[in-house]
N, C-alpha and C positions, 0 to 999 in steps of 0.2 A: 334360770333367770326370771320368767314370767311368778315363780313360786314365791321367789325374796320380793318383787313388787307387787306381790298380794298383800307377804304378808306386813310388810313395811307399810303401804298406805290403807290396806283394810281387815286389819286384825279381825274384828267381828266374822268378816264372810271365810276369812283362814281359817277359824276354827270349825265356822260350818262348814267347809270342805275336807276339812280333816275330820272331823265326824263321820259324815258322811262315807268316807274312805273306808273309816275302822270297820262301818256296819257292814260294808260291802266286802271288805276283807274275812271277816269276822263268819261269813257265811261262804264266801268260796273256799276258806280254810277246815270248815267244820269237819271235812274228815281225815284231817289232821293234827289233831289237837296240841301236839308241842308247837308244830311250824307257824300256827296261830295263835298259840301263848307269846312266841318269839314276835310275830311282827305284831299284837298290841301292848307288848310291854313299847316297839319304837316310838310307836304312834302316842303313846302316852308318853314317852319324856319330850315327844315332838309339841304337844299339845301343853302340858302343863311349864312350856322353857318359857321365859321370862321373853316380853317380843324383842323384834329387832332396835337395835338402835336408830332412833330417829321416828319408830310410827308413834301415831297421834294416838295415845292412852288416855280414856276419861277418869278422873278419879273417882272413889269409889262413890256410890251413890248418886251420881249424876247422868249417868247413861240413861236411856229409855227404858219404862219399866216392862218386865218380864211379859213376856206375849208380844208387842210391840215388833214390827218392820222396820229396819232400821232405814233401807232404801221408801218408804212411805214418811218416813221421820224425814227424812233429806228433800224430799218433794214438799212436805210442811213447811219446812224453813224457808224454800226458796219461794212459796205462797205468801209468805209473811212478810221478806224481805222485798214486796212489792210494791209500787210509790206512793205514798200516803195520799187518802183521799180528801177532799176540800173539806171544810168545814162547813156548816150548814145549821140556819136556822134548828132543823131537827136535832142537832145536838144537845139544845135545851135543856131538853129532856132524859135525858141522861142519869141512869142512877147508880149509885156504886155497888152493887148488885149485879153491872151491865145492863141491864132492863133497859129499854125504851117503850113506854107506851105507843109511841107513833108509830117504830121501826117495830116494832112487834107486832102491829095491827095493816102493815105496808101504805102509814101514810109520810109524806115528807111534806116538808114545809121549805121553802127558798126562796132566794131573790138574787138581783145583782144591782148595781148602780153603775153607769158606764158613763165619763163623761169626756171630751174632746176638745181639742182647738188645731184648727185648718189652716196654714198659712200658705196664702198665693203671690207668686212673686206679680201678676199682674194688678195685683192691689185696684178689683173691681170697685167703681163707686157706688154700684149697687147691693155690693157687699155678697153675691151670689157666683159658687163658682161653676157655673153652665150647668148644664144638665146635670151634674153630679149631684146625686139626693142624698138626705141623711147625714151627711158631712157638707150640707151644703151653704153656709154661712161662712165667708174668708174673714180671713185673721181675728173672730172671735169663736168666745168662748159658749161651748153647748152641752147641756145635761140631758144627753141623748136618752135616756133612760133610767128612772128608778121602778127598777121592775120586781114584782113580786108573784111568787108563784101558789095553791098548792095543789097535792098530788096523792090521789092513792093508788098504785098500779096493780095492775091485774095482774095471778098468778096462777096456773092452773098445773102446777107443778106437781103436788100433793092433792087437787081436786079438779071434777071436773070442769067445772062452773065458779066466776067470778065477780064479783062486780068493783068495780072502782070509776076512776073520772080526773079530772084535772078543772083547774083555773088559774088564767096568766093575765095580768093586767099591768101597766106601768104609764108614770107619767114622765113626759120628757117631750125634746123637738120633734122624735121620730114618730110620735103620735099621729103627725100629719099625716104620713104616710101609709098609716097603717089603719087606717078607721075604714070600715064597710059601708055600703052604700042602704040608710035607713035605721041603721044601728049608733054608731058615737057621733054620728051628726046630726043626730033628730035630737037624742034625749040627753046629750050632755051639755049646759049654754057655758059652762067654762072652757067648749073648744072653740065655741063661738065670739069668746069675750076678749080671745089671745090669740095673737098673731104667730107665735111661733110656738110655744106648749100646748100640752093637749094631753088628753087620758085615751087609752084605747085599750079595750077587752078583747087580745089575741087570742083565746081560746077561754073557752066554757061548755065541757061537752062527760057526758056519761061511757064509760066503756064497759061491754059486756065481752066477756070471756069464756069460751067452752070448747076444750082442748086448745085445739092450733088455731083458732077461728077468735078474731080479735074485734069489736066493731068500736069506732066512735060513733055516737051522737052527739050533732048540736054543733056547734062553734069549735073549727078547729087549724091549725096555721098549715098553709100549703106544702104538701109533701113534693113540691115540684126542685127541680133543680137541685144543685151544689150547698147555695146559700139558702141561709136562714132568717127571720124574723127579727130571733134575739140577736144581738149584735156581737154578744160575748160568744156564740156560740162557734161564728165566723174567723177564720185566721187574721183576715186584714179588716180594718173600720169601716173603709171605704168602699164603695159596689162596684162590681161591675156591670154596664147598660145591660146585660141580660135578664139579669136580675131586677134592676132596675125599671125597665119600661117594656121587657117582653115574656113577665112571668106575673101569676098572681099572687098576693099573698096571703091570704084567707080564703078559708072556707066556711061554707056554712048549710047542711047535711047529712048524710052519712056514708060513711066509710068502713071497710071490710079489708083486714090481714088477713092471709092463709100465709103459714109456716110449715111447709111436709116435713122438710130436714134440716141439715144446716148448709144445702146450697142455693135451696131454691126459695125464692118467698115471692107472693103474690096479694093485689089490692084490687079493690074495684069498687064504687061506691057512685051517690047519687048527688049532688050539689046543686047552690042556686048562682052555681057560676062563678066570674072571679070579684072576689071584695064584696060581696051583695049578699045581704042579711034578706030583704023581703024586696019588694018593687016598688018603693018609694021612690022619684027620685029618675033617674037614669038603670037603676036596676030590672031585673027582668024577673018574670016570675015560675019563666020556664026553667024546666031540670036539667041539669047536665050529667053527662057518664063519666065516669075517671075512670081510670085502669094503670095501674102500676103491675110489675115484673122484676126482681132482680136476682140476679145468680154469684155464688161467691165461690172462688177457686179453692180450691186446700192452700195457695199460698196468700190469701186473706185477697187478691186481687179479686176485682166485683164489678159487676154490668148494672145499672139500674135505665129503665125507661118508662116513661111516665108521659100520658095522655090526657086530653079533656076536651068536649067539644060539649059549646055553649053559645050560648044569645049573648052577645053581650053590644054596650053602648058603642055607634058608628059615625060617632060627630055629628048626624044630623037630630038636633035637640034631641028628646027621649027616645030616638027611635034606638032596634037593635038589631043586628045581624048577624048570620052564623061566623063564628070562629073556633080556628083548631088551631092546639099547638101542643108541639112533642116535646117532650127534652129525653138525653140520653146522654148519663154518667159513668164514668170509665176511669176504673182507681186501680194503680199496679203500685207498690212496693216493689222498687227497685231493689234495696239491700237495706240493712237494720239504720241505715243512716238517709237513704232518700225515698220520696215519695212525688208520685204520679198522678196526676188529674186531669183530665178531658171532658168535656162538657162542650156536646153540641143543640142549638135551639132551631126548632122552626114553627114561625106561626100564621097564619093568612086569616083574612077576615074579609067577606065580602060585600060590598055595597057602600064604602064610606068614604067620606068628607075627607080626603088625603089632602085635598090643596094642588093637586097636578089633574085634577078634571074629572076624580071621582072613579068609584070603581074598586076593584080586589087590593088591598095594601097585604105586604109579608115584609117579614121580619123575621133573620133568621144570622146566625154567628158560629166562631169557636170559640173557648174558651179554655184555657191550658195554665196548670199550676205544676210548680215542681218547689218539693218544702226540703229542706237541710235541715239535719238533727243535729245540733253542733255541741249539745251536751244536753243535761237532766234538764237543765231550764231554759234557754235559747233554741228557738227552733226560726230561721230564717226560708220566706217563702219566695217566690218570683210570679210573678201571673204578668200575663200577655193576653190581651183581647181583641178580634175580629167582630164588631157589629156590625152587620146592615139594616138600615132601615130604605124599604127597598124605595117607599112613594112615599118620604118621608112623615107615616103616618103613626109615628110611635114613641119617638125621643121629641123633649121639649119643651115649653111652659108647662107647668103645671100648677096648682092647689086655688082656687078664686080666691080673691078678697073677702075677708070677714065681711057680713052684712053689717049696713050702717056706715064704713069706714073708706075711705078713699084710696085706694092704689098706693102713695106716696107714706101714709100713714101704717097701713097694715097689710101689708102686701105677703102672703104667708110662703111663695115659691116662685121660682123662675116666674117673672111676666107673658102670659100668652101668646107676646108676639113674637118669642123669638120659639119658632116650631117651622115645621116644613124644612126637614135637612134629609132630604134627599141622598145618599150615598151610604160612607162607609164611616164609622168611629172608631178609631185603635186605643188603647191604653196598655198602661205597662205600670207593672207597679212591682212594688220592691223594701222589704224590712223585714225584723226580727217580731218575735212572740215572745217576749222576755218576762220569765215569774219571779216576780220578786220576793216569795215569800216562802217558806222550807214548805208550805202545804202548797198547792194549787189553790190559792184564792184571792190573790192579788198581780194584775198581768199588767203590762207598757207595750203599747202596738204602732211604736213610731215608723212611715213609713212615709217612701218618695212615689208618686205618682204622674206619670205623661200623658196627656192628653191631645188628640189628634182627630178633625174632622176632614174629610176626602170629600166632598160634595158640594152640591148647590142647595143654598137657600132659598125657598118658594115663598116666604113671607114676604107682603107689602114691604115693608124696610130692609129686604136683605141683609138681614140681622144676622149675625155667627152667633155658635156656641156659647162663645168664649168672652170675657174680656169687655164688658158691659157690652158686647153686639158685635166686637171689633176685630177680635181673632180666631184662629184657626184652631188655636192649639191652649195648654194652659200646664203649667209644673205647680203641683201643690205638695207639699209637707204636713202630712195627717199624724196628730199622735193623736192618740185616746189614752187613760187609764180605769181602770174596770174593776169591781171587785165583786167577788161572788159570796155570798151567804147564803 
């Protein structure tokens, strides 16, 4: 039985077994030479018979040429038949030759364009929906980002020394958010001119490479947390307050990978803190330490933790105080169709302007995702969020009024006064990651969002969250659509 489903579905390895047989017959028969005439005359009408009915015969000429694996052939195909990659500015370059000058030299060239619109059923007349940034404009339309990249990465594969670097820059609403302290607010007056566009330079940095040892210089996006800077890089549009008001997003410094194997990998580097290019400003001039860690299981599940303790800004005008804060990421793969995420923060900073009488503020949450693979293109996520803000000194107004312009005129984020929320924020959010295009380079991230505040407001107006000052809570409707080049 095991013999006829050889040789019915792998004629190739049939004949190599019979081969093999004959040689091996061929020499325990040697000192008998008719009884080994007799069994390779069988072997040879066994071998030269016509296969069975039904196996898969390539016609002639089309098989794998001579010397060739055939099981290394079957591993090729299933290399091949792998999901095709986006398209990219580097493509360009492209010659029918195969050549690429950039991909030849390891540089790439990209971008993406991500734009959005938020509808809130409490129709704010301030047009802001609470604390939520970056999607933070209701029922209009925002060109969150046209972002452009390039890149040469380091390779130390075939040597042992490297050099490359990157630069990421984009204009859009999220600019607000993302500019450094002394950097896109000093030198650029077109952030100064517009209330809600802006330019900001995410990263501009040198990397050297020798062996497993990786470093950046210079301007580079926080390797902190879950989420990312770029927005396409994100499953859903929308943030979670972790992200949002107890993580930094830039760096500016330098920073050190070590890679031993493929479980363990480690960081460590020297920074001027969160957001803060030089001490202009609210920024500080002192250094901070990072230190990253992660471990990866054979079944791809992974631990990341990542630290930083720094000066930074404590509501009392320029001054600064120490602050530390952790995060620790925790990804399992359930089965080839769901997937796992936990994400815990904690940060404390001592000596500041909380609004409840001064003194140590922390801030600290879970965060928890589980994603559905529902086919090639649909992948639907869920996330649930636990924040505290413990002395409400972390969620809130944010971004000042352009210079020159009046509150009512250019007002570029939440208004100041609605800060001082004291307790717990929940959200829940919920949609699909749909591509709409046969390659990965055009995505739709419509999605429902909950919002929910547990506490007390410390502001002069006991102002809420939500709901131009008035509620508790808020349901929004975030689409984006994104496209990568």
């Amino acid at each position: 039985m095991h013999t006829d489903v050889l040789r019915s579905h792998h004629p190739v390895l049939w004949r190599l077994v019979s081969a093999g047989t004959l040689l091996a017959v061929v020499a325990l028969a040697g000192f008998s030479p008719a009884r080994g005439a007799d069994i390779l005359q069988i072997l040879e009408e066994e071998m030269t018979a016509p296969p069975p009915e039904g196996a898969k015969v390539l016609p002639e000429g089309e098989g794998p040429p001579a010397g060739t694996n055939p099981i290394a052939e079957e591993e090729k195909k299933e290399e091949e038949a792998a999901p095709p990659a986006p398209w990219s500015l580097t493509d360009l370059w492209d010659c029918e030759d195969g050549s690429n000058v950039l991909k030849d030299n390891q540089w790439k060239i990209g971008g993406n364009i991500d734009q959005s619109f938020t509808g809130n059923w409490s129709s704010p007349r301030d047009r802001f929906n609470g604390p939520v940034t970056w999607t933070d404009r209701s029922n209009e339309y925002e060109l969150n980002q046209a972002w452009i990249y390039f890149e040469r990465a380091t390779d130390t594969t075939k040597q042992d020394f490297d050099l490359g670097g990157r630069f990421d820059g984009f204009l859009g609403t999220n600019a607000r958010f993302d500019t450094e302290t002394g950097l896109e607010n000093n030198n650029f007056a077109f952030n100064n001119q517009h209330a809600f566009y802006g330019i900001a330079l995410t990263q501009f940095y040198l990397e050297t490479a020798y062996k497993k040892v990786k470093i950046k210089w210079g301007h580079f996006i926080s390797p902190v947390g879950y989420f990312t800077v770029d927005m396409t890089q994100n499953f859903f549009n929308t943030l979670p307050y972790t992200f949002q008001y107890g993580e930094p997003f830039t760096h500016t410094g330098a920073l050190a990978t070590y890679t031993p194997n493929d479980h363990w990998a480690f960081g460590a580097g020297l920074v001027r803190g969160w957001d803060n290019f030089d001490s202009s400003g609210t920024g500080t001039s002192n250094l901070a330490p990072i230190v990253q860690a992660t471990y990866t299981w054979d079944d791809k599940s992974s631990l990341y933790y990542f630290g930083i303790f720094s000066n930074e800004s404590n509501g009392f005008g320029t001054d600064v105080s120490p602050r530390w804060l952790q995060t620790i990421v925790y990804s399992k793969p359930l089965n080839d169709k769901l997937n796992y995420v936990a994400q815990s923060d904690f940060g404390i900073q001592s000596n500041t302007n909380n609004g409840v009488g001064g003194g140590t503020s922390r801030w600290y949450g879970l965060n928890q995702y589980l994603f559905y693979v529902c086919c090639d293109r649909i992948t639907v996520g869920f996330n649930f969020e636990w924040f505290r803000d413990e002395e409400g000194f972390r969620v809130g107004g944010f971004l000042p009024v352009p210079p020159g312009r009046p509150p009512e005129v250019a007002t570029r984020g939440l208004p100041t006064t609605r800060v001082g929320y004291v307790g717990n924020f929940f959200q829940w959010t919920w949609g699909p990651k749909i591509q709409l295009t046969q390659k990965p380079n055009i995505f739709l991230r419509p999605n429902f969002r909950w919002d929910y505040f547990q506490g007390v407001a410390t502001n002069p107006g006991g102002l809420l969250p939500y709901g131009d000052g008035n509620k508790r809570y808020q349901g929004i409707l975030a689409t984006d659509l994104f496209i990568l080049f």
